[in-house]
C-alpha positions as CSV (number, residue, x, y, z in Angstrom):
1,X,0.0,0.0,0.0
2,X,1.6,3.1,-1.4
3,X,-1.0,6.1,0.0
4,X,-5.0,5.8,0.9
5,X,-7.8,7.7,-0.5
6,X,-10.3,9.5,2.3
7,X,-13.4,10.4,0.9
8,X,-16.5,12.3,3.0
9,X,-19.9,12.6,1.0
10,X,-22.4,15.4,2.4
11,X,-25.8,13.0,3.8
12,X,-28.4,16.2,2.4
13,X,-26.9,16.5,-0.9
14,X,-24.5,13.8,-2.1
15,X,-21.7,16.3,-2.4
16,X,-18.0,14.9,-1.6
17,X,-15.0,16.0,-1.0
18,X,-11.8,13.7,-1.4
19,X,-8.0,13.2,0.0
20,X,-5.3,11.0,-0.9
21,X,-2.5,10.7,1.9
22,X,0.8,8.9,1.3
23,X,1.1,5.7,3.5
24,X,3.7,6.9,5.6
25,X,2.2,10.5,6.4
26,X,-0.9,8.5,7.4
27,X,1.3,6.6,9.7
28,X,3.3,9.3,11.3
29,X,0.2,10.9,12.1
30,X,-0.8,8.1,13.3
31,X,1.8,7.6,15.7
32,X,2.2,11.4,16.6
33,X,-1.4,10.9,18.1
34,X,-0.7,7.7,20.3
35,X,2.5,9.7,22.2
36,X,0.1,12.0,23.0
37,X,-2.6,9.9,23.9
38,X,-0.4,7.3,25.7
39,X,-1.6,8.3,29.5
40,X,-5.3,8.3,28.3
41,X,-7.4,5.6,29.7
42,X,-10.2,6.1,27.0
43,X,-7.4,5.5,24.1
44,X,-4.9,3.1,24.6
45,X,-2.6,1.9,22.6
46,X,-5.0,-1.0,21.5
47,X,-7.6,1.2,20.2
48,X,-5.6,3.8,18.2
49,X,-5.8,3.0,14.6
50,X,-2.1,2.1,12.3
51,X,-3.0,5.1,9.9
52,X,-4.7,8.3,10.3
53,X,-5.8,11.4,8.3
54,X,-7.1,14.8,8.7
55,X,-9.5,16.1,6.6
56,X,-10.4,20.3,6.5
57,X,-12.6,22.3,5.0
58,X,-15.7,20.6,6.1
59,X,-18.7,22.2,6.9
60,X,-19.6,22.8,10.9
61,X,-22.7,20.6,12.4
62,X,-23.0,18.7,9.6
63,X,-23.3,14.9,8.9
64,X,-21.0,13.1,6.4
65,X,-20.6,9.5,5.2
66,X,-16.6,8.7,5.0
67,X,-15.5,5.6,3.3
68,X,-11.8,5.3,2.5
69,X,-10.0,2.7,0.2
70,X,-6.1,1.9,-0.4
71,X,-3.7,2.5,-3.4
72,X,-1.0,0.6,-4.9
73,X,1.1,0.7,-7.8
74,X,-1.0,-1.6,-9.8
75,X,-4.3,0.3,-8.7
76,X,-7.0,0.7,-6.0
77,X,-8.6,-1.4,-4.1
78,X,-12.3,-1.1,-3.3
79,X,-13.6,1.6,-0.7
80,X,-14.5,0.3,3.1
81,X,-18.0,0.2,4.8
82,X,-19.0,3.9,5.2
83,X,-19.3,5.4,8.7
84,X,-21.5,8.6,9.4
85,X,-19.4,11.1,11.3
86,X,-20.7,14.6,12.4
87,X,-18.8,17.9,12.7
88,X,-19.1,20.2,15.7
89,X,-20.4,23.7,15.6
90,X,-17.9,26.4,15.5
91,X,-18.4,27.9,19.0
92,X,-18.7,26.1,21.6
93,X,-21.8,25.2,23.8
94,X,-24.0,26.5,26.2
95,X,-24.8,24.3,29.1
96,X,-26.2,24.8,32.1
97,X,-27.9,27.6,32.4
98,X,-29.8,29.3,35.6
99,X,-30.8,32.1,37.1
100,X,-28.4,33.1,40.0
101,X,-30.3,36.2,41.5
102,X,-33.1,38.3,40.4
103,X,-34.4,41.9,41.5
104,X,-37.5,44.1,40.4
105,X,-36.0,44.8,37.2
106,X,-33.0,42.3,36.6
107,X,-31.6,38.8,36.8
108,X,-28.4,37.6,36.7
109,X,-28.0,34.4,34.3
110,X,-25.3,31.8,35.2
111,X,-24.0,29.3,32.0
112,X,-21.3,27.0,31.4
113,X,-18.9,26.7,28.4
114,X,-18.6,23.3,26.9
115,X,-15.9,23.1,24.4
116,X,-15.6,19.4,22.5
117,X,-13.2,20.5,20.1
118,X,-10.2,19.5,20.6
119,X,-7.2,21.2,22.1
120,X,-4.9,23.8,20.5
121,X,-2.0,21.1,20.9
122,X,-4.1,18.6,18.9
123,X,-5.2,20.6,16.4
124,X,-1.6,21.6,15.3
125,X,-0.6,18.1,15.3
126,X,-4.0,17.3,13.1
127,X,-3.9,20.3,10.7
128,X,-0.2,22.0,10.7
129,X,0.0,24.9,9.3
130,X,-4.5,25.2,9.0
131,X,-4.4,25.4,12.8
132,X,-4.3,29.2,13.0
133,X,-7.3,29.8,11.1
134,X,-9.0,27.1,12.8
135,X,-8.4,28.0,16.3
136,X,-8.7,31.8,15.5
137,X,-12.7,30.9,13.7
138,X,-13.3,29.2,17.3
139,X,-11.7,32.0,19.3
140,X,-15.3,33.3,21.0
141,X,-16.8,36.4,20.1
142,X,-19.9,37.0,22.6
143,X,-23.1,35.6,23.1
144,X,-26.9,35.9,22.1
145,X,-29.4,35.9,24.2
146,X,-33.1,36.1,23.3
147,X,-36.1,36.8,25.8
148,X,-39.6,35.5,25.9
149,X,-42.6,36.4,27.8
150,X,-43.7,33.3,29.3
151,X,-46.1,31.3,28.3
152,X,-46.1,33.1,24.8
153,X,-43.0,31.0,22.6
154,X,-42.4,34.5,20.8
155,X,-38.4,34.7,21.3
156,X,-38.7,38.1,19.6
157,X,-35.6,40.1,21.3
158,X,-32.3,39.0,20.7
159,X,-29.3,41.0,22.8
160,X,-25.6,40.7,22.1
161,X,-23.5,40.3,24.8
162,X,-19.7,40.5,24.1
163,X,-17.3,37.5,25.6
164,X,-15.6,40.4,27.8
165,X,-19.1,41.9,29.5
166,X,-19.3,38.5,31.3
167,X,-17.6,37.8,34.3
168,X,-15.9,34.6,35.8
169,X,-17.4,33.0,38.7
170,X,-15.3,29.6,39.1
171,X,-15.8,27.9,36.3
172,X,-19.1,29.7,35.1
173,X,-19.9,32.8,33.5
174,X,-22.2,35.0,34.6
175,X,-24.3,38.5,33.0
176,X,-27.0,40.8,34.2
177,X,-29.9,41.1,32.0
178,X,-31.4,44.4,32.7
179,X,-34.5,47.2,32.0
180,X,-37.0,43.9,33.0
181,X,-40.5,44.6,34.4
182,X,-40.8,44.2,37.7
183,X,-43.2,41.2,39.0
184,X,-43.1,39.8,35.2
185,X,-42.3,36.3,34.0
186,X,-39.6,35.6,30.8
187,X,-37.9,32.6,29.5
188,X,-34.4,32.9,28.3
189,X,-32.0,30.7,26.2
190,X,-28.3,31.6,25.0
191,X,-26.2,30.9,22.0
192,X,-22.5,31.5,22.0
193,X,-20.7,33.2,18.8
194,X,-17.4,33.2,17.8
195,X,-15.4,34.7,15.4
196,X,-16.2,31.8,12.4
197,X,-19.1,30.9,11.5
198,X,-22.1,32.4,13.8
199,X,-24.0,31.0,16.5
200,X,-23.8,27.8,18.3
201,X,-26.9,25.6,19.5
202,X,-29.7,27.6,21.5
203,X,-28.9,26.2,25.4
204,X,-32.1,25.0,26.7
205,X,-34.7,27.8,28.1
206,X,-34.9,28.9,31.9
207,X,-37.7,30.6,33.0
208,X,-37.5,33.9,35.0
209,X,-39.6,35.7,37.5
210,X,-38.7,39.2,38.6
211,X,-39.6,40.6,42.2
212,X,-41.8,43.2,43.3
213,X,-41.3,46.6,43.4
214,X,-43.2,46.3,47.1
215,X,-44.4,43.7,48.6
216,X,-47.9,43.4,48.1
217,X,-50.4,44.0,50.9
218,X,-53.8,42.0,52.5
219,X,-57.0,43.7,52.2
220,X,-57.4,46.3,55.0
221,X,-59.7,45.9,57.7
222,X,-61.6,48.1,59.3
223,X,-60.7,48.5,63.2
224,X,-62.4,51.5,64.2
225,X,-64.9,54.5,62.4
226,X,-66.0,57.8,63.8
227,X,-67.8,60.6,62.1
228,X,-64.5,62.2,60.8
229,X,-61.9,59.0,61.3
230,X,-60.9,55.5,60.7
231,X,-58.2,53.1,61.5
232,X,-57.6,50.4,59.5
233,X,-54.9,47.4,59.9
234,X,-53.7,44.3,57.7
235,X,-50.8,41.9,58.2
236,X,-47.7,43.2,58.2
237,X,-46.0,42.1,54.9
238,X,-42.4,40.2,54.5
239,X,-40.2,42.3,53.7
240,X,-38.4,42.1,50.1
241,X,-34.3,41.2,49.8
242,X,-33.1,44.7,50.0
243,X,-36.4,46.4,49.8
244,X,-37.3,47.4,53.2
245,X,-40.6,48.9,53.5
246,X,-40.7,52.6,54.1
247,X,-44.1,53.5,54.1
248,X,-47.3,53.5,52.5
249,X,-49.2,55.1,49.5
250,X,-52.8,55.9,49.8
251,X,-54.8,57.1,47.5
252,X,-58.8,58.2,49.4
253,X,-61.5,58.3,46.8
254,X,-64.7,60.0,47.8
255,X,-68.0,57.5,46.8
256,X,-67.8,54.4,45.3
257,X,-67.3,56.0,41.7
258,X,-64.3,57.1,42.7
259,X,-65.1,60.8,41.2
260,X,-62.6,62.7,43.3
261,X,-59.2,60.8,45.2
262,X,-56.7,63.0,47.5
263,X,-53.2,61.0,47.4
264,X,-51.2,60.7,50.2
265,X,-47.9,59.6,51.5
266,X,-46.9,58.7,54.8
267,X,-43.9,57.1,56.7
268,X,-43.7,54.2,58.3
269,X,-43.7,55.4,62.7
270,X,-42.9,53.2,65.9
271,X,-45.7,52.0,67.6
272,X,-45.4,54.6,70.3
273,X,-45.1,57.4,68.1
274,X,-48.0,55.9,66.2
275,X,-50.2,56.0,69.2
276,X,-49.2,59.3,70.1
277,X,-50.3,60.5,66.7
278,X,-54.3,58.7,67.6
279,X,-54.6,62.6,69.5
280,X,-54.5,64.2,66.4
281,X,-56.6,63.2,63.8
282,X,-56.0,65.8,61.4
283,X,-53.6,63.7,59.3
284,X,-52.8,60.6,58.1
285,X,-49.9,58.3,59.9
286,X,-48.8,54.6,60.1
287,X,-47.6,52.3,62.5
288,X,-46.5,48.6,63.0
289,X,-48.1,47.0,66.2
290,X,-47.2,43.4,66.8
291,X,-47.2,41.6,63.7
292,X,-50.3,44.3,62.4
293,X,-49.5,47.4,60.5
294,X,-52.3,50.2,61.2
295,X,-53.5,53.1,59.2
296,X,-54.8,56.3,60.7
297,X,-56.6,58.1,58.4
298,X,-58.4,61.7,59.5
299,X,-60.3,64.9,57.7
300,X,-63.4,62.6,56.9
301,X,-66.6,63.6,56.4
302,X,-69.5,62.2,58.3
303,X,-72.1,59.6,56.4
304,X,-70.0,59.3,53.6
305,X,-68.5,56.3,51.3
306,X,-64.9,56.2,50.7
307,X,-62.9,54.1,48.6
308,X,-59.7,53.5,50.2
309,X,-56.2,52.4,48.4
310,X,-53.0,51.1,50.1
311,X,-49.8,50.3,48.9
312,X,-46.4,49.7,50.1
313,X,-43.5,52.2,49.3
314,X,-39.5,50.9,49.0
315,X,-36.8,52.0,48.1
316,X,-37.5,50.9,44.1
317,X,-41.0,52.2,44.3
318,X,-44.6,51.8,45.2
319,X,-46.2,48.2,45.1
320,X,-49.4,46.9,44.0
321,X,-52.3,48.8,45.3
322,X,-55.2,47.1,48.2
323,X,-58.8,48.5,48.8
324,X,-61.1,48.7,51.1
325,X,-64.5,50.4,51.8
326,X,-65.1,52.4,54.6
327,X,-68.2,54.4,55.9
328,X,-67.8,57.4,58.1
329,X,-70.7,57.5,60.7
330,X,-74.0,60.1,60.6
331,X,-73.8,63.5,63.2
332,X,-76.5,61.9,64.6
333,X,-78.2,58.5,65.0
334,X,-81.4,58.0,62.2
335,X,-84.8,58.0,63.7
336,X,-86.5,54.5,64.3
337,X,-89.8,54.4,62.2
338,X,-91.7,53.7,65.8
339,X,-90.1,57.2,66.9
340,X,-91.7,59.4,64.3
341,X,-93.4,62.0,66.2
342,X,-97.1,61.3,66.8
343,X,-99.9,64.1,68.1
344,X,-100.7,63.8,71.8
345,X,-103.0,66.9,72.0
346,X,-104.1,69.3,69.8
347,X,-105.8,72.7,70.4
């Protein structure tokens, strides 16, 4: 046997490309391959082949049919059993992707980079003098990451991330996706890019739910009504990672059409200073008693319908709103229908 003929044929389209390697480059290869492979378990010297050849200029993520037959000097022979063999993508692949914290209006994603090409060292000993352009194609570039509202499939917003935006946590790299809407849901997936030929494989999709602005509040209660007052309480809330609750929004509506609303804000006072604040019911104040949070709310006007709103103010902004209804009590107590007036005596 004088040289061998490699030839891989394109499984979509029949298409083939062909080699012919001299017997003894096949062989040196060959050999090259098992010194360097000599401490691997997975290839010993029993499993690496006599001859070897490497083929370029294949396409990436593609499946070929190779078949390869010797040469002489009185001819050829005929070609072996064909094997399917598959080329990897370009970059390299996402894996393991989560979310590693998430805020109001940001999460930070976590991946992994799984390379399966081979190393540097290999590649020069496979392709000589191709290696530069090989390993410069697979140098990466960035990333892709698209966003989803969940539940809708839509990937519609793709952002490019360059390689040197992420950092290195261990062996993981990590990114903050940001400008999110707070208490929304999304499902994410990456792609990696390098500087050959585009994208990898999509990683697989995580889904992502960002906090509150506030945390969101039980419907208030009404604990006591007067002609021109009310107090109201609900359970105090948990309080969000770095959120701590400030105070409260309110927002009084007059009637139940809510035609006219005053809007107030108030801080959030100690339960002495709360109390203390009961004397004068002129404003509106709040206070944490136990595990309760109450509302003082003055100014109201007697026999009259109000539509009140509470929310919870952090520091990244006001929460959902709750309502209630409250009542304000009559100047004075209705007249039974026995206790209409009646003549005793007339003159």
């Amino acid at each position: 046997v004088e040289a061998f003929e490699v030839v891989f044929q394109l499984v979509r389209d029949g298409v083939q490309i062909r080699k012919s390697v001299s017997r003894e480059d096949a062989a040196e290869l060959a050999a090259q391959l098992a010194r360097k492979f000599e401490n691997e378990q997975s290839l010993s010297d029993k499993r690496m082949a006599s001859f070897m050849v490497a083929v370029g200029s294949l396409t990436p993520s593609t499946t070929y049919l190779c078949t390869a037959r010797a040469i002489t000097h009185a001819g050829v022979g005929e070609f072996s059993p064909s094997s399917a063999m598959d080329t990897l993508a370009v970059p390299p692949e996402v894996s393991d992707l989560s979310v590693r914290r998430t805020w109001h209006d940001s999460v930070e994603l976590s991946w992994r980079i799984v390379d399966r090409c081979a190393s540097s060292t290999l590649v020069h000993t496979y392709l000589g003098e191709g290696a530069v352009s090989e390993m410069e194609a697979r140098r990466l570039r960035g990333f892709r990451i698209c966003i989803a509202d969940k539940g809708s499939g839509n990937f519609r917003e793709v952002i490019g991330v360059r390689a040197c935006r992420c950092s290195d946590v261990g062996e993981r790299l990590c990114f903050t996706l940001q400008e999110l809407t707070p208490c929304s849901n999304y499902q994410v997936k990456i792609a990696a890019v390098s500087m050959g030929q585009g994208e990898g494989e999509w990683s697989e999709v995580v889904d992502i739910h960002t906090e509150a602005l506030a945390p969101p509040l039980s419907t208030p209660v009404v604990d006591v009504v007067t002609r021109n007052w009310a107090v109201l309480t609900w359970p105090t809330p948990e309080e969000l990672t770095d959120a701590s609750v400030l105070g409260y929004a309110i927002v009084i509506s007059k009637g139940r059409g809510r035609r006219s609303s005053d809007i107030f804000e108030c801080s959030l006072e100690d339960k002495v200073e709360g109390l203390a604040r009961l004397a004068d019911r002129n404003r509106v104040c709040a206070w944490c008693e136990s595990t309760e949070t109450m509302l003082s709310i003055g100014q109201l006007e007697p026999d009259i319908s109000y539509v009140v709103q509470v929310a919870a103010r952090t520091p990244r902004g006001t929460g959902v709103y709750s309502s209630c209804h409250v009542h304000t009590q009559p100047c004075a107590p209705e007249m039974a229908p026995q206790a209409a007036p009646c003549l005793v005596r007339s003159f």
